[in-house]
VEXDREN-2710 file (C-alpha; in Angstrom, 1 decimal):
% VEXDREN-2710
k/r/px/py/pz
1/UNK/-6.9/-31.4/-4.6
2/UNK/-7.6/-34.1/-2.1
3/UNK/-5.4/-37.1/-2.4
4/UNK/-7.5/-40.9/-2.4
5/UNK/-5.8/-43.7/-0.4
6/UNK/-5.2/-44.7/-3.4
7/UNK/-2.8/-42.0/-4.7
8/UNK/-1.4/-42.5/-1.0
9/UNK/-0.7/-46.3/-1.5
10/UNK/0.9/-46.2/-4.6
11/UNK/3.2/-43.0/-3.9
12/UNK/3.5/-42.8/-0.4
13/UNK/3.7/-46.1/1.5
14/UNK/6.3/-48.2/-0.6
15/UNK/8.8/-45.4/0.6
16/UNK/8.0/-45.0/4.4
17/UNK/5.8/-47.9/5.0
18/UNK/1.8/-47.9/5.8
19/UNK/2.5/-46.9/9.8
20/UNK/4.0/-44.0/8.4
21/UNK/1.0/-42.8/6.7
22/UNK/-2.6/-41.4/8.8
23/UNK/-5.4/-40.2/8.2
24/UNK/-5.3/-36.5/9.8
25/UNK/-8.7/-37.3/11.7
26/UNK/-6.2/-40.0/13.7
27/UNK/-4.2/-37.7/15.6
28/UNK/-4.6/-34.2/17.4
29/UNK/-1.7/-33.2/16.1
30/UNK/-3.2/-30.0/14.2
31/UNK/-5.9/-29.7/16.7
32/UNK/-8.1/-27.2/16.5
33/UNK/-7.4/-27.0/12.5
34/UNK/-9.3/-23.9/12.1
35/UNK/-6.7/-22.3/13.9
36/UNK/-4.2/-23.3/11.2
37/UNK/-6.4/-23.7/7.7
38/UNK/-8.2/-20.9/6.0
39/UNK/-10.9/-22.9/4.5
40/UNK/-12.1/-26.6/3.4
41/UNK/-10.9/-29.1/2.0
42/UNK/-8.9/-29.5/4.7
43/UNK/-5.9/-32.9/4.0
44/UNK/-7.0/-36.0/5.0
45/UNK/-3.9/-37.7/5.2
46/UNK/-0.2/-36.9/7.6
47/UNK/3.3/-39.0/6.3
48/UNK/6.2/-39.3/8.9
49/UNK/9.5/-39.8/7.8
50/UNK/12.0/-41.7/10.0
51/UNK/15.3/-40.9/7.8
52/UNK/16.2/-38.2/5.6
53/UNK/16.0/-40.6/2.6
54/UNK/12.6/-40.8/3.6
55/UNK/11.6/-37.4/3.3
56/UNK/13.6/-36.9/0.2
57/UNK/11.6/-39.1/-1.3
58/UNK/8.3/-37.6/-0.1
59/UNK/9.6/-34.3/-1.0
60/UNK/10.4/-35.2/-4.8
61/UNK/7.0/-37.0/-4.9
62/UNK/5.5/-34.6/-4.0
63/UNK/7.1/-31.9/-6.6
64/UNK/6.3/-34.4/-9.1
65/UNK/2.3/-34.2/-8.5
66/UNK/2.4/-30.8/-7.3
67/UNK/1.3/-31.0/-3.8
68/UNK/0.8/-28.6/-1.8
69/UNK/2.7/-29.3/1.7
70/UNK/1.9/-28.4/5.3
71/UNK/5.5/-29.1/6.9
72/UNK/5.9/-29.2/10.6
73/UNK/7.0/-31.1/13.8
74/UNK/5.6/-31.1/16.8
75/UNK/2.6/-28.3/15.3
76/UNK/3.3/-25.9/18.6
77/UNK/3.5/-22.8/16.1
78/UNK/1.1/-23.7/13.5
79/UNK/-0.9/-20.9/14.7
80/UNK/1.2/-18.4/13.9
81/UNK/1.8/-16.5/10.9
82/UNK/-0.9/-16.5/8.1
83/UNK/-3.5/-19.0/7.5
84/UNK/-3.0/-21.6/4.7
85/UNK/-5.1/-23.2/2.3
86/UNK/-5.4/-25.9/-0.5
87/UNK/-3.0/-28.6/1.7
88/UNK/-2.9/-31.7/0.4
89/UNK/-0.9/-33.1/2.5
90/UNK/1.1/-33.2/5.9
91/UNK/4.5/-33.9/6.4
92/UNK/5.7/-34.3/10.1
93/UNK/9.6/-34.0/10.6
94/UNK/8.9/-35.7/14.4
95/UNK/10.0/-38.8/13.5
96/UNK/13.5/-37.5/12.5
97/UNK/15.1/-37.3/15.8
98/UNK/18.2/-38.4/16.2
99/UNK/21.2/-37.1/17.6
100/UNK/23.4/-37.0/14.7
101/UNK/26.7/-36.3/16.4
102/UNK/27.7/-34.0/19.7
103/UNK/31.8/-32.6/19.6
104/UNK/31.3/-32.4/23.3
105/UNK/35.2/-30.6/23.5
106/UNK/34.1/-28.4/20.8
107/UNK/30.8/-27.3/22.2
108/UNK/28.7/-27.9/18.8
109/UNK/26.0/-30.9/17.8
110/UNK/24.1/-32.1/15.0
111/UNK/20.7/-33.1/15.5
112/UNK/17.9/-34.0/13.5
113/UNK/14.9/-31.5/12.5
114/UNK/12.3/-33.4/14.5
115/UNK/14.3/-33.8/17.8
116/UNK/12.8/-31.2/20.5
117/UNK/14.5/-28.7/22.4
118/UNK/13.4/-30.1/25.6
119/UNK/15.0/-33.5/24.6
120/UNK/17.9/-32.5/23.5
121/UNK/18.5/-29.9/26.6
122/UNK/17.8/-33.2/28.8
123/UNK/20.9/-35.1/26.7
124/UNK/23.4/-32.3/27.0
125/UNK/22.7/-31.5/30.4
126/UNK/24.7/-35.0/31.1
127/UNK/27.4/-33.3/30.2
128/UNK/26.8/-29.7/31.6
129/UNK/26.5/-28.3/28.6
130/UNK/23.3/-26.8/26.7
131/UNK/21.7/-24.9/23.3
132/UNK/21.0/-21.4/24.9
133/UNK/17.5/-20.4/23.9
134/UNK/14.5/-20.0/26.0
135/UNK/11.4/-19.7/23.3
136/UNK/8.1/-20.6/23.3
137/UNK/6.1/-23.4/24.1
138/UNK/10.0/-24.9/24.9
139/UNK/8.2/-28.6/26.0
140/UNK/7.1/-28.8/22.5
141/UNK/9.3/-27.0/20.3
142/UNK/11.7/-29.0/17.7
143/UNK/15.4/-27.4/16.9
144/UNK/13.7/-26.9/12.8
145/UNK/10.5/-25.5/13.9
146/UNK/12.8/-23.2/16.3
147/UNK/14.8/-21.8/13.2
148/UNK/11.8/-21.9/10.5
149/UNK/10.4/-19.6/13.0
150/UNK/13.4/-17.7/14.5
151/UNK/12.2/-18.0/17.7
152/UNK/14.8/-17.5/20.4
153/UNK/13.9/-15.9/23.7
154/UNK/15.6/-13.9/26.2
155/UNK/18.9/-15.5/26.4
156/UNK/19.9/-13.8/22.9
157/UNK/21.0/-10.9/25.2
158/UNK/24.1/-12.5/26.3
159/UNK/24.2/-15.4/23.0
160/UNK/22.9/-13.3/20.3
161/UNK/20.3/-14.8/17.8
162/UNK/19.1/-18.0/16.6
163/UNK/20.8/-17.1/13.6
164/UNK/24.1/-16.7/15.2
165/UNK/24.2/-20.1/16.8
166/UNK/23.4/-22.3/14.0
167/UNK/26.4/-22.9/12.2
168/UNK/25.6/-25.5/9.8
169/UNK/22.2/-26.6/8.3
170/UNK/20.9/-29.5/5.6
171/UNK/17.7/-29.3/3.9
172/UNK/15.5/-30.7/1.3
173/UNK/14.3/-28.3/-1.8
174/UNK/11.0/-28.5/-2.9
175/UNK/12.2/-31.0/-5.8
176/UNK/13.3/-33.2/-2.9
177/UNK/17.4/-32.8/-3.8
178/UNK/19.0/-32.5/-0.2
179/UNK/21.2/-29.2/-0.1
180/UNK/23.6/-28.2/2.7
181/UNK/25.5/-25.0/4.0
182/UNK/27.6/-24.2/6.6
183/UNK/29.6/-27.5/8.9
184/UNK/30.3/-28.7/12.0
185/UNK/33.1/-26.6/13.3
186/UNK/32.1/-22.8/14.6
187/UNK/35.0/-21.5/12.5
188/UNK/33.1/-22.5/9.2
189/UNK/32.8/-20.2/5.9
190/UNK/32.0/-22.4/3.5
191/UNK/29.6/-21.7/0.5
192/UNK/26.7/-19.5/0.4
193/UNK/25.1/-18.0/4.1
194/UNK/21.9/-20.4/3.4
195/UNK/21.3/-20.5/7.1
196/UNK/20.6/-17.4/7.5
197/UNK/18.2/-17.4/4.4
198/UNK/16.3/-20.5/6.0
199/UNK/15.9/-19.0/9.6
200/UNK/12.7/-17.5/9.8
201/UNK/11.3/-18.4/6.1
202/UNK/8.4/-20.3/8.4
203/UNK/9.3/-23.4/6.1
204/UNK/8.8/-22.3/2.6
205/UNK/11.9/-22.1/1.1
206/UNK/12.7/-25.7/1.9
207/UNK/12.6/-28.4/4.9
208/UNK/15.1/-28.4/7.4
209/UNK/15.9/-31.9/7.8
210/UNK/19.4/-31.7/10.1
211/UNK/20.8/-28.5/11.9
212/UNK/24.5/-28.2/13.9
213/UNK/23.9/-25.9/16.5
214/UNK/26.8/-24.0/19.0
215/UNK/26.3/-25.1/22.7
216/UNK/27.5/-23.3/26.0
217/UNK/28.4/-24.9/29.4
218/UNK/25.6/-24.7/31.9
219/UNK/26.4/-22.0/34.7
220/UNK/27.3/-22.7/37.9
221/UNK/24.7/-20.7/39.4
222/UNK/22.0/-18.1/38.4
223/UNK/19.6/-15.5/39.7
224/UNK/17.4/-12.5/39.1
225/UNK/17.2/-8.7/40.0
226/UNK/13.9/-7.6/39.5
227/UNK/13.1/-4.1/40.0
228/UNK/10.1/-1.7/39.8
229/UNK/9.5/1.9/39.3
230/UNK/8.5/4.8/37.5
231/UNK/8.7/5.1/33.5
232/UNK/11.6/7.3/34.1
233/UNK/13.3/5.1/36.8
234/UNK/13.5/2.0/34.8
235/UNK/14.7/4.1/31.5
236/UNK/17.4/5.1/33.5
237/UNK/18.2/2.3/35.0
238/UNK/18.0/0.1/32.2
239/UNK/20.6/2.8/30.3
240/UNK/22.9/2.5/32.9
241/UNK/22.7/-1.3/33.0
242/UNK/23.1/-1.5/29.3
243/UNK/26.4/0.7/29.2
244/UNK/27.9/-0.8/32.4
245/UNK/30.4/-3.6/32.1
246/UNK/28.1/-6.1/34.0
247/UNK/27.4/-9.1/31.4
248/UNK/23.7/-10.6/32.2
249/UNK/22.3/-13.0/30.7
250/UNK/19.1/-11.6/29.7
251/UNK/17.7/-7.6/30.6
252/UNK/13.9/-8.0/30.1
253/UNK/11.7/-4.6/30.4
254/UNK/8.0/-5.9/31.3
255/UNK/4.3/-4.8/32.0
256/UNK/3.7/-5.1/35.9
257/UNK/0.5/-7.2/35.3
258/UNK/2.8/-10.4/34.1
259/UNK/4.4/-10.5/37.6
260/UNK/3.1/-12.8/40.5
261/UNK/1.1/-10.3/42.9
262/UNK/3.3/-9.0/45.5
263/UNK/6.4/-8.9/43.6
264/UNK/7.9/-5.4/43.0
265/UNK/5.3/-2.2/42.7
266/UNK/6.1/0.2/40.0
267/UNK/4.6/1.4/36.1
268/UNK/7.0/-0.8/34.7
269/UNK/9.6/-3.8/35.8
270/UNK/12.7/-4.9/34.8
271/UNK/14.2/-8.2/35.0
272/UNK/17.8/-9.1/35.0
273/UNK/19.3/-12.4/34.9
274/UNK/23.1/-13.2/36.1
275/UNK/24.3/-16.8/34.7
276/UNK/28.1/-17.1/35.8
277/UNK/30.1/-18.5/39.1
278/UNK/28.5/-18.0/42.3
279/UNK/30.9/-15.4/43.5
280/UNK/30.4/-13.7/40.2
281/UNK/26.6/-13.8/40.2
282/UNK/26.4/-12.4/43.7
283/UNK/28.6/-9.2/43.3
284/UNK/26.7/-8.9/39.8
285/UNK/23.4/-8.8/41.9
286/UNK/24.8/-6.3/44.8
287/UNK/25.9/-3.8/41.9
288/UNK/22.2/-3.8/40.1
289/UNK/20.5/-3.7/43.4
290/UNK/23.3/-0.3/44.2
291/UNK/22.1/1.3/41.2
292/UNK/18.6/1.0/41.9
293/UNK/18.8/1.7/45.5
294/UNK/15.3/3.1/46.6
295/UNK/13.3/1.3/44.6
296/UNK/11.2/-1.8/44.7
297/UNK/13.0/-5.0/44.0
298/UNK/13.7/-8.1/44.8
299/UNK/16.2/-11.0/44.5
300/UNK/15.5/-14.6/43.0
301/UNK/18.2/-17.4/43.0
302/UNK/18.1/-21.1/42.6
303/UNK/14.3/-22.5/42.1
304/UNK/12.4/-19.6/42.4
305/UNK/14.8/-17.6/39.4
306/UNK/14.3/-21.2/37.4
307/UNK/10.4/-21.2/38.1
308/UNK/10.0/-16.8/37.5
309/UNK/11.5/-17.6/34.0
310/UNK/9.0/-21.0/33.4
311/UNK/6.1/-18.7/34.6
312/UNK/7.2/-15.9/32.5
313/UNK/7.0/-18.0/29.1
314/UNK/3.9/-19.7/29.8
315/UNK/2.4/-16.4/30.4
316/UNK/2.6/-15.4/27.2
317/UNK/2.6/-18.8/25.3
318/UNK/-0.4/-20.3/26.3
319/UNK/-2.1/-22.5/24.7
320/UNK/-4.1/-21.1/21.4
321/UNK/-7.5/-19.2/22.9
322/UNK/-10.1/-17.8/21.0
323/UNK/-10.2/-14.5/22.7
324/UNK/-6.1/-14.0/22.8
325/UNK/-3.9/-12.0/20.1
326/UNK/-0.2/-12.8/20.8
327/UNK/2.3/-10.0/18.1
328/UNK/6.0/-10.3/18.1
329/UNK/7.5/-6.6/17.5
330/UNK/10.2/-4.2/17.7
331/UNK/11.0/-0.8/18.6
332/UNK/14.4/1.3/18.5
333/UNK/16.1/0.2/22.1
334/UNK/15.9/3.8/23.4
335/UNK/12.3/3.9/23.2
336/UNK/11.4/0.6/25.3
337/UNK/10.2/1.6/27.8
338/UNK/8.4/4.4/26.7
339/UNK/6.4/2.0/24.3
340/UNK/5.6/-0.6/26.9
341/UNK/4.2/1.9/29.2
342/UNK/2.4/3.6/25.9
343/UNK/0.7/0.0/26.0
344/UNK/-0.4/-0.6/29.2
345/UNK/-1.9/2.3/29.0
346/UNK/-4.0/1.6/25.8
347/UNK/-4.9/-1.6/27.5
348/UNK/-6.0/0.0/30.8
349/UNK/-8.3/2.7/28.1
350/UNK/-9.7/-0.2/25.9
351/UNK/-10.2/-2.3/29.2
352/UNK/-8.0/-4.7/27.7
353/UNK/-5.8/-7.4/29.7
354/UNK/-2.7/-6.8/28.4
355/UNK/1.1/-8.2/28.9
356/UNK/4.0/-6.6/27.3
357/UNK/8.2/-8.1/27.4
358/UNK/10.9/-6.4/25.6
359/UNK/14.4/-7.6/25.3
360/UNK/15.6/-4.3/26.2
361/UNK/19.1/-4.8/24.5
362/UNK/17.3/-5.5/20.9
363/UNK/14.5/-3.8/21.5
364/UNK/12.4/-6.6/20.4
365/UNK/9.3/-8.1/22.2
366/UNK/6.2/-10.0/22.5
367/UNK/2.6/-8.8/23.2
368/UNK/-0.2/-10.5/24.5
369/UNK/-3.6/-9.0/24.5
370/UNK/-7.4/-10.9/25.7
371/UNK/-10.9/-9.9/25.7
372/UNK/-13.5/-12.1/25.4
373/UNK/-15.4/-12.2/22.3
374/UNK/-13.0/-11.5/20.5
375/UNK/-13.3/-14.4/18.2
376/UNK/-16.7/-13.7/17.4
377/UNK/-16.1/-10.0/16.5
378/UNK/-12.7/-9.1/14.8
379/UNK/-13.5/-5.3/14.6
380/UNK/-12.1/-4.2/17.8
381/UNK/-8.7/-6.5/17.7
382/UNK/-8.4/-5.5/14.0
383/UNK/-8.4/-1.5/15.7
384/UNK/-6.2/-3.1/18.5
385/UNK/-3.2/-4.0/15.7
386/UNK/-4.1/-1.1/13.6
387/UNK/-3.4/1.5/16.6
388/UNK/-0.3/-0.6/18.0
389/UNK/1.1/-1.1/14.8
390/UNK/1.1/2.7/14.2
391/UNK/3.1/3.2/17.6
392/UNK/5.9/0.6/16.6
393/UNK/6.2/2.2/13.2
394/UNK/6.4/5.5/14.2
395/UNK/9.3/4.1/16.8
396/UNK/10.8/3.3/13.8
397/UNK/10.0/-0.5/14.5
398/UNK/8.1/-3.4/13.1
399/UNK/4.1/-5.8/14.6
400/UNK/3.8/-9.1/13.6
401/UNK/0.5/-11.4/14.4
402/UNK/1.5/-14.2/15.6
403/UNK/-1.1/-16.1/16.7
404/UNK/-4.9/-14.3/16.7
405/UNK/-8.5/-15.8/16.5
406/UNK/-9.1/-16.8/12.5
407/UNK/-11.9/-14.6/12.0
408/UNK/-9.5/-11.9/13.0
409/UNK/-6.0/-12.9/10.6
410/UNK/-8.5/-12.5/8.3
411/UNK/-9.6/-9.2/8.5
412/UNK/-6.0/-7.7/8.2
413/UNK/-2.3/-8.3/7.4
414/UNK/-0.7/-10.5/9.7
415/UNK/2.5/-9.4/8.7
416/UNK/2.8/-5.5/7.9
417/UNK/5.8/-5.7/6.5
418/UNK/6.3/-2.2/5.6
419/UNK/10.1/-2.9/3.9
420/UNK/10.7/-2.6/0.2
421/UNK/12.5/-6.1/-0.1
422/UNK/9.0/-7.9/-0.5
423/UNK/10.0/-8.3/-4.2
424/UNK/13.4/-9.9/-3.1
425/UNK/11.2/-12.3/-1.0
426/UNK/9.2/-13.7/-4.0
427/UNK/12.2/-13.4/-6.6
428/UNK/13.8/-15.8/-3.6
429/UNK/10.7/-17.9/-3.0
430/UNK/10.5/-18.5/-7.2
431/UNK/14.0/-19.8/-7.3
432/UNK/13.6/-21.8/-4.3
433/UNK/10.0/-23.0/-4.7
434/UNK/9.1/-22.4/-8.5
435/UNK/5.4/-24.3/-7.9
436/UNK/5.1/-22.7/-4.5
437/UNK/4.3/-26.3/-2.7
438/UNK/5.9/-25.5/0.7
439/UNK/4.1/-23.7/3.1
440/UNK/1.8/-21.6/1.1
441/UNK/0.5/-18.5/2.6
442/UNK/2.0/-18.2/6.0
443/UNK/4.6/-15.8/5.3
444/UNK/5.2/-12.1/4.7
445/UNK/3.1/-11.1/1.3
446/UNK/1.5/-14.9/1.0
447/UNK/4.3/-16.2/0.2
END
């Protein structure tokens, strides 16, 4: 359905107030919306709640007249996952941004959903302390689109996952009843593991509305190793790295085309990151740059390490193009870099531009892949997934779609999940969403 301003008026505005309530065509907010919606009607109308009351509210009003919801704060990874369709109306979390509480002696803070990462990061670093995760579009990104989406970076090397830092979580149901798990403390086992179940549901199991998060102190100092050789070469090297007592803060495997020109020559690089002490992070250097005596590298401390990290990130989150497919996938660790160099390779035969970064300790990665005209004809990026998605299953791994042209996400399965818990998922999806308002159709199997 398409809600009137009339509908609006008499549910919406006596809860949040008529600021609170736009017209869609008034901000740019989900601009361009055809990389987000499958198909017209698109929603006319976006509702900010400032408090948690507020969305509550909005959120029980909404499972009253079973309307279909579009949740998200600051939209940076709309794009991803699967096109939706029938929205009737947006509900932006921005608004809820507030600093809830920070246990600076115990290293942990609540925020608010809507507060950004960038923000946040900004407030801690006051008192030399911060959230450890590097992910994409990290300007942009709010701490609940960050665990809807499970989106962590490199840092999890040394940290561990998005999952593994959050350590309490509130949210609203789709009936609008506010529901929490977990605390405030790090040593916290109360009640069912909901946070787990929430991080990386892309929103439709219910909105997250306030998050406690773990925090680190900043390092002292930091800097890069990065080296560049043969397949073989940085297989070995990265095994020896990964079974060495070193302790780095991130071990990234990566397609020579995402380096600057000039920086290390090789079929593959690797890039290791040493967070700690400065006497520490020197003789942590010295031994990598020992083991991989004879090949090309180079050494990156204070700005340029800070700026080869920035440039590495907005390499492969860029702004949504029409002629770019960017897949988040995973291999088993062992077979790294014999994937990565599978795929530049492919790229090089298909005369695609393409960047490849693994997290060599997970095995997990991102590819980014361009061609122009892509947008206009799917066939070939379709082909692209097909042949790519093969190679990571075979490797006993996993290729998601994260963002892609329209035209292409719907030509294939975004997802291919090729698990057997799918049925889990909806059983899950029912009990939490029983009119399936939240979300619809981004996740795995339409959910």
């Amino acid at each position: 359905m398409v809600l009137s301003t009339a509908a609006l008026s008499q549910q919406l505005i006596p809860i949040v107030g008529p600021e609170q309530v736009l017209l869609l065509s008034e901000t740019a907010l989900l601009s361009p919306s055809e990389q987000i919606f499958d198909q017209a009607p698109l929603p006319t109308h976006i509702v900010y709640p400032r408090t948690q009351p507020e969305l509550a509210a909005v959120m029980a009003v909404a499972h009253q007249q079973r309307w279909r919801l579009l949740v998200c704060g600051q939209a940076s990874k709309l794009h991803w996952g699967g096109l939706t369709q029938q929205i009737d109306l947006v509900v932006c979390t921005q608004r809820l941004n507030r600093v809830v509480a920070h246990a600076t002696g115990d290293l942990t803070v609540t925020v608010e959903a809507g507060l950004s990462l960038a923000t946040l990061q900004a407030e801690l670093a006051t008192f030399r302390q911060y959230v450890a995760l590097d992910p994409a579009y990290p300007q942009t990104a709010t701490l609940g689109g960050l665990i809807a989406t499970r989106d962590g970076g490199s840092l999890r090397h040394r940290y561990g996952s998005l999952r593994d830092m959050c350590i309490g979580i509130t949210f609203m149901r789709a009936d609008g009843q506010s529901a929490k798990a977990g605390g405030r403390v790090v040593k916290n086992v109360a009640g069912y593991d909901l946070m787990k179940l929430m991080t990386g549901a892309f929103g439709t199991l219910g909105v997250i509305s306030e998050v406690t998060l773990r925090l680190y102190p900043l390092p002292e100092a930091s800097s890069t190793v990065v080296v560049g050789g043969t397949e073989s070469q940085i297989t070995e090297l990265t095994r020896t790295l990964l079974r060495s007592t070193l302790t780095p803060m991130a071990v990234d495997l990566l397609s020579p085309a995402v380096l600057p020109p000039g920086t290390v020559d090789g079929e593959l690089a690797l890039a290791v990151r040493f967070q700690s002490l400065e006497e520490s992070v020197v003789a942590q250097c010295d031994r990598i740059l020992q083991q991989a005596q004879g090949l090309s590298s180079i050494t990156l401390s204070a700005d340029p390490d800070i700026d080869f990290w920035q440039q590495l990130t907005q390499q492969f989150w860029q702004t949504p193009q029409s002629s770019a497919l960017v897949c988040k996938f995973g291999v088993l660790p062992a077979q790294s870099s014999q994937f990565l160099a599978q795929f530049d390779r492919y790229c090089q035969q298909q005369k695609i531009d393409g960047w490849g970064r693994i997290y060599a300790g997970s095995g997990t990665g991102v590819l980014r892949l361009e061609q122009e005209g892509i947008g206009k004809d799917p066939s070939p990026g379709v082909e692209w997934i097909r042949e790519l998605r093969s190679h990571c299953q075979n490797a006993q791994g996993f290729l998601t779609v994260l963002d892609a042209p329209p035209a292409l996400k719907r030509s294939l399965d975004v997802w291919g999940y090729p698990g057997n818990a799918l049925a889990s998922m909806k059983q899950l999806k029912q009990q939490f969403d029983p009119h399936n308002i939240l979300n619809p159709d981004r996740f795995v199997g339409g959910i």
